[in-house]
C-alpha positions in Angstrom: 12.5 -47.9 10.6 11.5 -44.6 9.4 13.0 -42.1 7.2 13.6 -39.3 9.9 15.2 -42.6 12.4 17.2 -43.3 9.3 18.6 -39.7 8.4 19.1 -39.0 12.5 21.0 -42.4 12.4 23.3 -42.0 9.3 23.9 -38.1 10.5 25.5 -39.2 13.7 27.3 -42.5 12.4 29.1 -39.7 9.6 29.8 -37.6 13.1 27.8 -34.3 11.1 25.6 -32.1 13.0 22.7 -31.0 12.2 24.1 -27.5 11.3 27.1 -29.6 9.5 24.4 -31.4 7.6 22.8 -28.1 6.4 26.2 -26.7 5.0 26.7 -30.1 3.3 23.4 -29.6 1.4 22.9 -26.4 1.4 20.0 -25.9 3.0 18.7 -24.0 6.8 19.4 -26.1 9.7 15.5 -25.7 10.3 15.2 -27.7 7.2 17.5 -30.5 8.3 15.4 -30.7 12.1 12.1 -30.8 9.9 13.2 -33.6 8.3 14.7 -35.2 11.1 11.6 -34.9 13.3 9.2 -36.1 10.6 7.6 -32.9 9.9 8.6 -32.7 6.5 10.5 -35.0 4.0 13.3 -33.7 1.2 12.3 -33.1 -2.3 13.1 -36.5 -4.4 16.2 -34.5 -5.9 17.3 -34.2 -1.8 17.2 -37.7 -1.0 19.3 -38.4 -3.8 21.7 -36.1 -2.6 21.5 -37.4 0.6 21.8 -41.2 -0.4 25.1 -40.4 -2.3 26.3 -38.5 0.9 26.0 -41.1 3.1 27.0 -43.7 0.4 23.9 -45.5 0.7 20.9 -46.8 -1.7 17.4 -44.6 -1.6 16.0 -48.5 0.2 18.5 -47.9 2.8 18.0 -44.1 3.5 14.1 -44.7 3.2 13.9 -47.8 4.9 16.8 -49.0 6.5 16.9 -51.9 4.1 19.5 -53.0 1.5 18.1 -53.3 -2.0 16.0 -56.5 -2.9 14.4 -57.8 -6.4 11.6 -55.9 -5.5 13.5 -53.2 -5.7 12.5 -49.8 -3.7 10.6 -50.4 -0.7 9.0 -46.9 0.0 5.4 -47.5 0.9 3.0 -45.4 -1.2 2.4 -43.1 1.2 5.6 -41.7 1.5 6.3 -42.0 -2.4 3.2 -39.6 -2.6 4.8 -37.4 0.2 8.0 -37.2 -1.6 6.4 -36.3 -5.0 4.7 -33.8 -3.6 7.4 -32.6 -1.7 9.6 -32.9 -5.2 7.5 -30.0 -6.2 9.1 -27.6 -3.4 11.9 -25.6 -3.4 14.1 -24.0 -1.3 17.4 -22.4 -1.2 19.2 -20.1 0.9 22.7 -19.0 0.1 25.5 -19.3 2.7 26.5 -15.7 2.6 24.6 -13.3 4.9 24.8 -10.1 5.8 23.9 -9.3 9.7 22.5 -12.7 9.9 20.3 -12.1 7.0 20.8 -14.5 4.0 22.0 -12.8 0.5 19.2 -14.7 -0.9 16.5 -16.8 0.1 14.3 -18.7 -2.6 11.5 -20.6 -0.8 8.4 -22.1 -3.1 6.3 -24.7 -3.0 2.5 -25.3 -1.4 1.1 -23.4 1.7 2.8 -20.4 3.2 6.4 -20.9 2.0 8.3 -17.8 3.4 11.5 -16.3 2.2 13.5 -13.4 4.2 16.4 -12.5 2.6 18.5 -9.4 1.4 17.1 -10.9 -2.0 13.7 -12.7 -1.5 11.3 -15.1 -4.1 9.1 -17.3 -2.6 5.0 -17.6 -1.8 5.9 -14.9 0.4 8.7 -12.5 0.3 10.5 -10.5 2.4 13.9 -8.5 1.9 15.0 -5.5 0.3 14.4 -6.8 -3.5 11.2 -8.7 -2.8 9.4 -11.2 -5.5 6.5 -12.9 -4.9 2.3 -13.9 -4.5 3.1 -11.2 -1.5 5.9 -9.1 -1.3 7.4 -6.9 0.9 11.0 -4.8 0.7 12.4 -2.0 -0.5 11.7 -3.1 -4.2 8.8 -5.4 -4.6 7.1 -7.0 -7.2 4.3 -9.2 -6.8 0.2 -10.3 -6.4 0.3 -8.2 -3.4 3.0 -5.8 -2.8 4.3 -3.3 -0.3 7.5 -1.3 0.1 9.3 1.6 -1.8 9.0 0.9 -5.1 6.3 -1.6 -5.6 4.7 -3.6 -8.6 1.4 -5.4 -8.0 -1.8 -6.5 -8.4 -2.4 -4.6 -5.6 0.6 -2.3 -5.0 1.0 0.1 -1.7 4.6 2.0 -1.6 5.9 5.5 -1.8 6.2 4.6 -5.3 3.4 2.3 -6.4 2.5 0.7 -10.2 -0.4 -1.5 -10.2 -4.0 -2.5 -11.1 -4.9 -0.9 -8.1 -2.1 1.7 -6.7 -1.9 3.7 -3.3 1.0 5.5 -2.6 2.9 9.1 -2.9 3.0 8.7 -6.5 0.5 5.9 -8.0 -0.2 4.6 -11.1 -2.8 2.1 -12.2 -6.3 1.2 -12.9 -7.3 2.6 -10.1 -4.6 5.2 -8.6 -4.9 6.5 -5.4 -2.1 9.2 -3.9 -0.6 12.3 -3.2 0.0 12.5 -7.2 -2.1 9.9 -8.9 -2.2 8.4 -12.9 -4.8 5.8 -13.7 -8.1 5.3 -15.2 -9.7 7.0 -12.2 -7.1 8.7 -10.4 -7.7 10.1 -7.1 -5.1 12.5 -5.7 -4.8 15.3 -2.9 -2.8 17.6 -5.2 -2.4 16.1 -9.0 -4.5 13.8 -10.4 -4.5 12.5 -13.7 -6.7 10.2 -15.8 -10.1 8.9 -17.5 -11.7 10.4 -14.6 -9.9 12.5 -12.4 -10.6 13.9 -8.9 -7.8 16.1 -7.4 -6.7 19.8 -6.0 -5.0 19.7 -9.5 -7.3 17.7 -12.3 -6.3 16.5 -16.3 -8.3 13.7 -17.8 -11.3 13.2 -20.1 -13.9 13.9 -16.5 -11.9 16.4 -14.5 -12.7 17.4 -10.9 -10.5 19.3 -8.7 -9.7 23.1 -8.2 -7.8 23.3 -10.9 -9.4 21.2 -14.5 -7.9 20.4 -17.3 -10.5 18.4 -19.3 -10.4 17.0 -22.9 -9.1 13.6 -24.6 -5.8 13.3 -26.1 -4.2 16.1 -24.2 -0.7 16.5 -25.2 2.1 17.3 -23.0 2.0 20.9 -24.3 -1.0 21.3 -23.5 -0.6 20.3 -19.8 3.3 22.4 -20.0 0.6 25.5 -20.8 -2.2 24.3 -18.2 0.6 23.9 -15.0 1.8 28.0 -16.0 -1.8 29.3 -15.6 -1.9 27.6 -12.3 -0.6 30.3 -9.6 0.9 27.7 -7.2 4.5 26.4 -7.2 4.8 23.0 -8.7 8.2 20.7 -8.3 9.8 20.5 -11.4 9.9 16.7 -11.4 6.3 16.4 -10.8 5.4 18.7 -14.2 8.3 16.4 -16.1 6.7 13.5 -15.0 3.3 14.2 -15.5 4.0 15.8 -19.2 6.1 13.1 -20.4 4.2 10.6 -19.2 2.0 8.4 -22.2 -0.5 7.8 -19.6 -2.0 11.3 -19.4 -3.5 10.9 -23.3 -6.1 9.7 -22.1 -9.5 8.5 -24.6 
């Protein structure tokens, strides 16, 4: 007897169902069906779990068997399974908000997804969004999108990365409305080793308006943004004066 036959069979003799089972462990109901079907098997910390909730030995749960001198009976295959599957991890708290969980962690090998208001996993998605790809409101990741985003690759209103693209960006290569980087490219202020902008600082300075040198200081730029007959907002000239990144060698 299999472990899925096994796990259906002590579920129903403990009168659980499968959503009953979930909240027990603390895991999806999806999670419990997976296992249940044979489409995945629970991390070796699980099965423990498991065992000791259905008062039964790891040879019983896996095999159906009471424990002999040979002690556990799992063939190698499923050993290897459950290693592997040891390495996984998943958790997704019990208190949503519209249906959404508060937090979803979900790791392990292949596309591992986690939707929650919170969100870490191989793939995240949620308002605060951690992951190899991320997407929410605040993200941080490999690949990121969203508001405010941090990333190898980060695309967001507000975007910090080794490459940027977003209303303001700032990276290796920053691309934007207003844009900070080692080549920044910008539709009105662009700021950077080489710059390309309506409005350029940097040490190779392209735009309609240049500011070129090395080691510009923010007075300098203070001075440069008055000569310029065109109305700037004030958070933009703050930004872009107090910023360390615009001293550029």
């Amino acid at each position: 007897m299999k472990l899925q036959e096994n796990l259906t069979k002590l579920r129903k003799q403990k009168g659980f169902s499968q959503e009953e089972l979930a909240y027990q462990l603390g895991v999806s109901r999806q999670s419990v069906s997976k296992w249940e079907s044979g489409a995945s098997i629970p991390e070796l910390e699980r099965l423990i779990e498991i065992a000791n909730l259905f008062e039964v030995t790891l040879d019983e749960l896996v095999k159906g068997e009471h424990p002999t001198a040979q002690g556990i009976v799992m063939s190698e295959e499923e050993l290897h399974r459950v290693i592997r599957k040891s390495k996984e991890f998943e958790y997704k708290s019990r208190l949503t908000i519209a249906g959404i969980p508060l937090v979803h962690v979900n790791f392990g090998y292949g596309r591992k997804v986690a939707k929650g208001i919170i969100a870490l996993g191989n793939i995240s998605i949620g308002v605060i969004s951690i992951g190899g790809l991320a997407m929410g409101l605040l993200s941080l990741g490999g690949l990121t999108f969203g508001g405010l985003v941090f990333g190898g690759l980060a695309l967001g209103i507000f975007a910090f990365g080794g490459v940027a693209v977003g209303y303001l960006a700032v990276g290796g290569l920053a691309i934007g409305i207003y844009a900070c980087g080692g080549m920044a490219i910008a539709n009105q202020i662009a700021v950077g080793g080489k710059a390309i902008g309506h409005i350029a600082i940097g040490a190779s300075a392209s735009g309609d308006y240049c500011l070129q040198g090395v080691n510009i200081s923010g007075q300098e730029i203070n001075h440069f943004f008055q000569s310029i007959p065109e109305k700037l907002p004030k958070w933009i000239k703050s930004f872009f004066m107090n910023t360390t990144i615009i001293k550029v060698k």
